[in-house]
N, CA, C and O atoms as a Tinker XYZ file with bonds, in Angstrom:
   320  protein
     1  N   -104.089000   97.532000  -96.034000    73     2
     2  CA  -104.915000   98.508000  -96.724000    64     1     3
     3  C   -104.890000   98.281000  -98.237000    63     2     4     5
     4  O   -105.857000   98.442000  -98.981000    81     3
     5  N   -103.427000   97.810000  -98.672000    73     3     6
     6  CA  -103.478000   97.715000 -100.432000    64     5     7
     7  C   -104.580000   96.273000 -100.537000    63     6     8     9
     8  O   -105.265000   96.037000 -101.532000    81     7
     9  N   -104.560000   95.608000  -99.561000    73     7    10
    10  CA  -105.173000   94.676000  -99.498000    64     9    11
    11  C   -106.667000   94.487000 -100.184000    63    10    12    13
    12  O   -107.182000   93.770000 -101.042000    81    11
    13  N   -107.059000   95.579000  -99.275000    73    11    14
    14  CA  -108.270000   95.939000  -99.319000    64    13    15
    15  C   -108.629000   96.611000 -100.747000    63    14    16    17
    16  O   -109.437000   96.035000 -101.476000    81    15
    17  N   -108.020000   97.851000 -101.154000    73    15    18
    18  CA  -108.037000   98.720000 -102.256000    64    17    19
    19  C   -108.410000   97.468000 -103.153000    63    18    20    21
    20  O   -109.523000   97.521000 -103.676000    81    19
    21  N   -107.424000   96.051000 -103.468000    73    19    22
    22  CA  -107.211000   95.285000 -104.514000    64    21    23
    23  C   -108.491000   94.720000 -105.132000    63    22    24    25
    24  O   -108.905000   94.626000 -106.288000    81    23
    25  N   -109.181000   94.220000 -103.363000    73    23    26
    26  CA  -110.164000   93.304000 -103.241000    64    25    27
    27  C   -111.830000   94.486000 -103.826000    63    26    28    29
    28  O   -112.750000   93.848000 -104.338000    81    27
    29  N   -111.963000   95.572000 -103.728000    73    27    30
    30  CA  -112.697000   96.655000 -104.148000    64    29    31
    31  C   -112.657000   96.727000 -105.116000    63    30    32    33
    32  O   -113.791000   96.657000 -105.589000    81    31
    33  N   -111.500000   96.913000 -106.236000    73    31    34
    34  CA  -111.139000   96.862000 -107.398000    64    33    35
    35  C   -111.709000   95.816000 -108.187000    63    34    36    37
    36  O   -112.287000   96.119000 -109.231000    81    35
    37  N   -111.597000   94.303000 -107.728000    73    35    38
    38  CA  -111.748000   93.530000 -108.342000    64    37    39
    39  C   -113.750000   92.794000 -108.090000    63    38    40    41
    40  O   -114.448000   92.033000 -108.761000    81    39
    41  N   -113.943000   93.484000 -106.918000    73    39    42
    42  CA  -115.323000   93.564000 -106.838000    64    41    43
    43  C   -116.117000   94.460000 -107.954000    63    42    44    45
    44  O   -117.038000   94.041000 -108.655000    81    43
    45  N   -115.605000   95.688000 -107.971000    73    43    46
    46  CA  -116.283000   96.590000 -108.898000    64    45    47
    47  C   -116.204000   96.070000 -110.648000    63    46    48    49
    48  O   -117.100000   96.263000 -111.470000    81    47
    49  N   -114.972000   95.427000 -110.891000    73    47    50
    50  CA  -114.832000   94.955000 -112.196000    64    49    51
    51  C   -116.194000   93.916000 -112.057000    63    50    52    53
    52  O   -117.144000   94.137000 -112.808000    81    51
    53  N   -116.247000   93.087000 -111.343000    73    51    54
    54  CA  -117.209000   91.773000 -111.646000    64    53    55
    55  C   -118.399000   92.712000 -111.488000    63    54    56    57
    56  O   -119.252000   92.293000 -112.271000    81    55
    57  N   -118.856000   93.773000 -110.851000    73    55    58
    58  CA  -119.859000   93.892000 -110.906000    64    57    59
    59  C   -120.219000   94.581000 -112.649000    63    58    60    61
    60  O   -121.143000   94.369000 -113.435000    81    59
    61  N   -119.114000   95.371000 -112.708000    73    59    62
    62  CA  -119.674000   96.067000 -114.383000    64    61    63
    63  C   -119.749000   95.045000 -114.886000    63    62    64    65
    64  O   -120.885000   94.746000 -115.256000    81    63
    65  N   -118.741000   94.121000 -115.125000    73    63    66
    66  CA  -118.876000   92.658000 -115.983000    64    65    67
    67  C   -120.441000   92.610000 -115.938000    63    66    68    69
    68  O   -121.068000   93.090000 -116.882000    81    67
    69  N   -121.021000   92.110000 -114.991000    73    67    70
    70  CA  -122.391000   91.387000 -114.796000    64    69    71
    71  C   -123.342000   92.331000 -115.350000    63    70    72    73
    72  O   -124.378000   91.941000 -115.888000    81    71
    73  N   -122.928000   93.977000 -115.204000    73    71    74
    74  CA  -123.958000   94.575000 -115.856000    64    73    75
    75  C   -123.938000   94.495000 -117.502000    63    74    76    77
    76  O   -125.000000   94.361000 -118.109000    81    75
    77  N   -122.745000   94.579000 -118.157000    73    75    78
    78  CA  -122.382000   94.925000 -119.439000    64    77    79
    79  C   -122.487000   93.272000 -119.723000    63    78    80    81
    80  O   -122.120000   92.978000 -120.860000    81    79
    81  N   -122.866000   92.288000 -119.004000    73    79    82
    82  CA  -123.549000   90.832000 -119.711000    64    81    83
    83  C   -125.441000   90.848000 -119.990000    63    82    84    85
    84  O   -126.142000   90.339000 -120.864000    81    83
    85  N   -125.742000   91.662000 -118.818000    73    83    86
    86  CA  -127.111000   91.748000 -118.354000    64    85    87
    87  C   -127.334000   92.652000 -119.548000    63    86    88    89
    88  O   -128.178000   92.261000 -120.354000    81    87
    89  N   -126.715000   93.797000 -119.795000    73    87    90
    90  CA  -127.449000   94.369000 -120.662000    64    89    91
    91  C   -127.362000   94.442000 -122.103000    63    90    92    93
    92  O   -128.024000   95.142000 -122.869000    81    91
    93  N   -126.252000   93.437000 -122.409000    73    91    94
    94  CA  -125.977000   92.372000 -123.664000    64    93    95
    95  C   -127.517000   91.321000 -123.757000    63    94    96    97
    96  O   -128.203000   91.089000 -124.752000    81    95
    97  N   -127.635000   91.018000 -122.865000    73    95    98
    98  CA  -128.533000   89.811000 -122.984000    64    97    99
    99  C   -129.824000   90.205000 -122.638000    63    98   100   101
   100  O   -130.844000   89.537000 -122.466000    81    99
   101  N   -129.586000   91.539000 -122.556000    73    99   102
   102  CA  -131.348000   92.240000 -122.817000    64   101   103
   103  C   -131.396000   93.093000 -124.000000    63   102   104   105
   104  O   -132.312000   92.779000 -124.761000    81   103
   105  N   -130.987000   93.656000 -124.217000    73   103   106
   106  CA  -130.774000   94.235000 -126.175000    64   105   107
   107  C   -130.209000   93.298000 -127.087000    63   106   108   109
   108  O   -129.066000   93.508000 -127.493000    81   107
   109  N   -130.913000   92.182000 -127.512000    73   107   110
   110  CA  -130.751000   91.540000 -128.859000    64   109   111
   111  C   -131.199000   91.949000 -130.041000    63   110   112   113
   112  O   -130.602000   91.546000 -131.039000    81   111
   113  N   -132.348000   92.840000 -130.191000    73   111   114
   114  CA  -133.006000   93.246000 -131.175000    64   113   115
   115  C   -131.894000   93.557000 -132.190000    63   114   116   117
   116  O   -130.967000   94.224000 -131.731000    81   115
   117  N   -131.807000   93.185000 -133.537000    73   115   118
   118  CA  -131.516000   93.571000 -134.607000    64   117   119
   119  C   -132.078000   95.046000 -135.216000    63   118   120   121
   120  O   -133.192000   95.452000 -135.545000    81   119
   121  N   -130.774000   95.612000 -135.195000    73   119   122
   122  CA  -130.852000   97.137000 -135.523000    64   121   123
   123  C   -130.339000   97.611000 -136.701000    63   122   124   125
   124  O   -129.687000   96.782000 -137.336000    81   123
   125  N   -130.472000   99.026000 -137.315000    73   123   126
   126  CA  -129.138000   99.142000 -138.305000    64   125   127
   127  C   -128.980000  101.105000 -138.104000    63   126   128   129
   128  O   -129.921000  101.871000 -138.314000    81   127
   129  N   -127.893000  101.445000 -137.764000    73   127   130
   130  CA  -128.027000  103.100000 -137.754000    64   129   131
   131  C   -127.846000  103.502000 -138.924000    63   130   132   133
   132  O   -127.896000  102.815000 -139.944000    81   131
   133  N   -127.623000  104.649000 -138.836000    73   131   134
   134  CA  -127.767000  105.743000 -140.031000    64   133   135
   135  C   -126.902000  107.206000 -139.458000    63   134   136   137
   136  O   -127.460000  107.648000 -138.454000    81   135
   137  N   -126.196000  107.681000 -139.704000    73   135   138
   138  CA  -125.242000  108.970000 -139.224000    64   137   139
   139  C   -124.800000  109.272000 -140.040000    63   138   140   141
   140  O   -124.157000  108.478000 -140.726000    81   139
   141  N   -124.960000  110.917000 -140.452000    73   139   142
   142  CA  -124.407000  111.453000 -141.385000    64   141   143
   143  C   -124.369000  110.785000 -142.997000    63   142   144   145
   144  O   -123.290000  111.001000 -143.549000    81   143
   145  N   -125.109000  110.214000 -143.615000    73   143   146
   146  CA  -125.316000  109.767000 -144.306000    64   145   147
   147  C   -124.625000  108.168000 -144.552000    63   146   148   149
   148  O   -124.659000  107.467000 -145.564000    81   147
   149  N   -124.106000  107.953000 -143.446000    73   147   150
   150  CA  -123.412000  106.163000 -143.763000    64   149   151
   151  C   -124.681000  105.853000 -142.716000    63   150   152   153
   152  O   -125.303000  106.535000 -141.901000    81   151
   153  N   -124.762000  103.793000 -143.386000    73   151   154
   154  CA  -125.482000  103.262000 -142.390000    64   153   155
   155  C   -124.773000  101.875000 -142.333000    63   154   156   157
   156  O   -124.082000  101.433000 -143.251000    81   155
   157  N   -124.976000  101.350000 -141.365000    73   155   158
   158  CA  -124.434000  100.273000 -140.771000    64   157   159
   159  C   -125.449000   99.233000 -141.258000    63   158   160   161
   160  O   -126.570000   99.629000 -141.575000    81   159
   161  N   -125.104000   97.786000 -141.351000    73   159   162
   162  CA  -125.615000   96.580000 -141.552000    64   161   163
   163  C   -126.888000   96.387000 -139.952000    63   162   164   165
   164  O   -126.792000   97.196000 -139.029000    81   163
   165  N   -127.634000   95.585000 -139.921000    73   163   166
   166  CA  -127.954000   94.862000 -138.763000    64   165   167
   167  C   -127.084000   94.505000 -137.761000    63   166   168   169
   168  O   -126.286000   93.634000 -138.108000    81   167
   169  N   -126.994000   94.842000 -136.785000    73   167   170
   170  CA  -126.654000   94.021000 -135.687000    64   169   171
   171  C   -127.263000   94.318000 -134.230000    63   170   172   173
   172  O   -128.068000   95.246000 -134.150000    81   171
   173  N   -126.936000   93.598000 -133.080000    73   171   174
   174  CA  -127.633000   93.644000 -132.041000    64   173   175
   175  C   -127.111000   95.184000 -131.803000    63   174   176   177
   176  O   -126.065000   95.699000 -132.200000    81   175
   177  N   -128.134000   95.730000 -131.058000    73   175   178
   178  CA  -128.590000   97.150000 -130.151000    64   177   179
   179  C   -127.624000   97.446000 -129.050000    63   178   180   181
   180  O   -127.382000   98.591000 -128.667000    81   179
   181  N   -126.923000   96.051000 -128.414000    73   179   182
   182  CA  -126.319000   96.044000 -127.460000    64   181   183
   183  C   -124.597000   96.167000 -128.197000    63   182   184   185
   184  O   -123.612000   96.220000 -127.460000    81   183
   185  N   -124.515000   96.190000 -129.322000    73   183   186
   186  CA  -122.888000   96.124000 -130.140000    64   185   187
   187  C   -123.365000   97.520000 -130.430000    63   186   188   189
   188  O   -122.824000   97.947000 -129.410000    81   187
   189  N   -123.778000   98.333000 -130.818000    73   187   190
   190  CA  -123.301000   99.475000 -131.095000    64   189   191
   191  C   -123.433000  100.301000 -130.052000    63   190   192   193
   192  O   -122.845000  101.379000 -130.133000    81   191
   193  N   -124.274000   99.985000 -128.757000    73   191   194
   194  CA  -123.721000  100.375000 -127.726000    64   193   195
   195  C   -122.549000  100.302000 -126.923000    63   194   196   197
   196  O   -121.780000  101.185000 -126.542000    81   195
   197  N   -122.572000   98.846000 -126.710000    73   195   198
   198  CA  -120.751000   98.797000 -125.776000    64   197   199
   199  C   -119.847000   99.441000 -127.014000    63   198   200   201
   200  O   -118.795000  100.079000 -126.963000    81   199
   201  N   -120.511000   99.105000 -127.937000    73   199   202
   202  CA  -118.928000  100.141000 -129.229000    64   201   203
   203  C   -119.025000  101.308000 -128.706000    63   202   204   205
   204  O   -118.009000  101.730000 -128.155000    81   203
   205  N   -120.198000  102.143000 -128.713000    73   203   206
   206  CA  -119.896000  103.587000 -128.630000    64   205   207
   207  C   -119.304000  104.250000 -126.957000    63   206   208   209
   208  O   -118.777000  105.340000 -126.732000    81   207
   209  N   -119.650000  103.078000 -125.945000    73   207   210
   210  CA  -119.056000  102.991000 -124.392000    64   209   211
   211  C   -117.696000  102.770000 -124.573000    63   210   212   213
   212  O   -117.032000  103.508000 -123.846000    81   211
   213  N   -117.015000  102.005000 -125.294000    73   211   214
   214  CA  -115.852000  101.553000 -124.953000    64   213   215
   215  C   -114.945000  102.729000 -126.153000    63   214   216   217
   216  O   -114.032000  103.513000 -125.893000    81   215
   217  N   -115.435000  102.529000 -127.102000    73   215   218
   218  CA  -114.706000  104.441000 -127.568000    64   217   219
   219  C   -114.626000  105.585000 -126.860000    63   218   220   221
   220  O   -113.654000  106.337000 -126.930000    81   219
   221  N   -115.274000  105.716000 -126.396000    73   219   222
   222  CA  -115.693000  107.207000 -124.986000    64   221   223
   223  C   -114.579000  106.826000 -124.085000    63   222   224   225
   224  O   -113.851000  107.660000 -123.547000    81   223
   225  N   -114.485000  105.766000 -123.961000    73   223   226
   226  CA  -113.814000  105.401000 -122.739000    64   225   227
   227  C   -112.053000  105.433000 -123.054000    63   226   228   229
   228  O   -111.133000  105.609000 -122.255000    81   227
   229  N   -112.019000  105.197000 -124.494000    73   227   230
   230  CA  -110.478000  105.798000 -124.928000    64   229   231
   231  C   -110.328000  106.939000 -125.337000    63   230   232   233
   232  O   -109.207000  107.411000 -125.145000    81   231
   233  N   -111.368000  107.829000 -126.049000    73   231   234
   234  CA  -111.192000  109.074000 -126.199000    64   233   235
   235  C   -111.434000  109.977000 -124.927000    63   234   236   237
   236  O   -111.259000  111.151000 -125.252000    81   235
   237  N   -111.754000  109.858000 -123.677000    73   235   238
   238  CA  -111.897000  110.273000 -122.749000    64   237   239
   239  C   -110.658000  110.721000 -122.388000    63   238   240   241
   240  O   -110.216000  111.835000 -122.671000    81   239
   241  N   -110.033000  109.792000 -121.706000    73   239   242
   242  CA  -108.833000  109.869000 -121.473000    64   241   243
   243  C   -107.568000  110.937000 -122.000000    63   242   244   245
   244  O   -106.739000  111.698000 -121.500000    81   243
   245  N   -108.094000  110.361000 -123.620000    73   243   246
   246  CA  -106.981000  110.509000 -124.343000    64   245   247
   247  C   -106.618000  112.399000 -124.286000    63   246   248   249
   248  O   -105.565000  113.034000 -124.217000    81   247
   249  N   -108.303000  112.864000 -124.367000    73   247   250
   250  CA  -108.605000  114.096000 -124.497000    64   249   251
   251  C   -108.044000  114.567000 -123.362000    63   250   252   253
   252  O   -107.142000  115.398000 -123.465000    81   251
   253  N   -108.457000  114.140000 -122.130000    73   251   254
   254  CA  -108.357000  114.995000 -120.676000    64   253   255
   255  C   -106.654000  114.960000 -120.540000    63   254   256   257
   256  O   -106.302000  116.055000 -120.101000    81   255
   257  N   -105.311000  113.937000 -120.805000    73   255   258
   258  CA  -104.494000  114.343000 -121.351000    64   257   259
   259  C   -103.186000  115.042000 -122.189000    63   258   260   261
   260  O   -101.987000  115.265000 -122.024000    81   259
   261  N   -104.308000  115.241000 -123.249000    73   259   262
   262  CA  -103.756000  116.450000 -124.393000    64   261   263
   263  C   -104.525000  117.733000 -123.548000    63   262   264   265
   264  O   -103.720000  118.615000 -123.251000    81   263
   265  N   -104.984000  117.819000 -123.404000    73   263   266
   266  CA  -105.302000  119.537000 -121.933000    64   265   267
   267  C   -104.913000  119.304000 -121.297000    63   266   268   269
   268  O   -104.551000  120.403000 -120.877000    81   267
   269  N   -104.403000  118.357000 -120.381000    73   267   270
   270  CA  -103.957000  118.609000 -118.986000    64   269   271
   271  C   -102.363000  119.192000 -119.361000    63   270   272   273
   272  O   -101.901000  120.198000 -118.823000    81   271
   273  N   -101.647000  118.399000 -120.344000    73   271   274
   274  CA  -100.307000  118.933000 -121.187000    64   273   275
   275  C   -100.425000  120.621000 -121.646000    63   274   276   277
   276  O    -99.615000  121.532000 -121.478000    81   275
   277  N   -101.525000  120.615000 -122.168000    73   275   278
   278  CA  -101.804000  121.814000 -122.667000    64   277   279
   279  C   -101.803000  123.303000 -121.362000    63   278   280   281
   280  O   -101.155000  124.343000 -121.255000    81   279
   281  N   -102.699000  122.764000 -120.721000    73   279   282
   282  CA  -102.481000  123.420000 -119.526000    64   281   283
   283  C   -101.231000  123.566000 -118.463000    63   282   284   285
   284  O   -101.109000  124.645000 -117.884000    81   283
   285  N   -100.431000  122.649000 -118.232000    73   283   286
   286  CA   -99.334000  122.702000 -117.643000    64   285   287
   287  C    -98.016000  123.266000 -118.495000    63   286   288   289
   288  O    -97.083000  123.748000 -117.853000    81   287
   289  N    -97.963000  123.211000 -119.695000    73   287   290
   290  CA   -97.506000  124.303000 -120.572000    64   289   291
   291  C    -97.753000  125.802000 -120.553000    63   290   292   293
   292  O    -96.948000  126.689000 -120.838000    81   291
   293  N    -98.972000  125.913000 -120.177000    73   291   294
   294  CA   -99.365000  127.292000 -120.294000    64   293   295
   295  C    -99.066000  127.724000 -118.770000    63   294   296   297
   296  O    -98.469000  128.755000 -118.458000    81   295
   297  N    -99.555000  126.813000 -117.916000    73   295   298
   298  CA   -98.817000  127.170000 -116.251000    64   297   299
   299  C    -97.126000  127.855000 -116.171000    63   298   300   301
   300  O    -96.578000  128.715000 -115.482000    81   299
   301  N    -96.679000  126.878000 -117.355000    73   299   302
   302  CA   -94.866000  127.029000 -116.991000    64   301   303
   303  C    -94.547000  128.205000 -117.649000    63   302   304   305
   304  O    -93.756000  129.004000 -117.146000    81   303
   305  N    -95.214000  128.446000 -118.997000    73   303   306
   306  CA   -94.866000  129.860000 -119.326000    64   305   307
   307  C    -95.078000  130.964000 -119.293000    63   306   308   309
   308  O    -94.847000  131.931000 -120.020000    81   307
   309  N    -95.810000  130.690000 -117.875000    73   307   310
   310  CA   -96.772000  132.054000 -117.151000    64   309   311
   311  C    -98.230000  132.612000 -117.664000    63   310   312   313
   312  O    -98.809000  133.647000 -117.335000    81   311
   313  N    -98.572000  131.730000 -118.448000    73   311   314
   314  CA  -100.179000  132.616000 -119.264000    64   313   315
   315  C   -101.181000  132.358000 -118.742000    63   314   316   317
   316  O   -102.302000  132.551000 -119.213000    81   315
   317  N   -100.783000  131.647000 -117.172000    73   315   318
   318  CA  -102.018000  131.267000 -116.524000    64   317   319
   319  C   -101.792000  131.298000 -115.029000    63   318   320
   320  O   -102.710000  131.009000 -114.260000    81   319
């Protein structure tokens, strides 16, 4: 069975791989943002996307976390 789990795992990685190449190699356009008054240089459409995917993807975590701590604190000292 771990067998299996491993072989799923490593299917699903190649498949995001192939998407996050596919959709690298379809957004080349030269871009430049603008937020809150900073702006960024040119670069491809597809870099400030996987940037803003792969940040989400550590602040995600990081967040769900610091509440889940937060919450199991508040479990132990009865306020919930």
């Amino acid at each position: 069975m771990r067998g299996v789990k491993r072989v799923a795992v490593v299917l699903a990685v190649l498949i995001v791989a192939l998407v996050v190449v596919a959709f690298v190699l379809e957004n080349q356009r030269n871009v430049s943002l603008s937020f809150l008054g900073f702006a960024t240089g040119q670069a491809p459409a597809s870099v400030f996307i996987v940037g803003a995917f792969i940040v989400g993807m550590l602040i995600g975590p990081l967040l769900g976390a610091l509440f889940r701590n937060r919450r199991r604190k508040a479990v132990a000292a009865g306020r919930i």
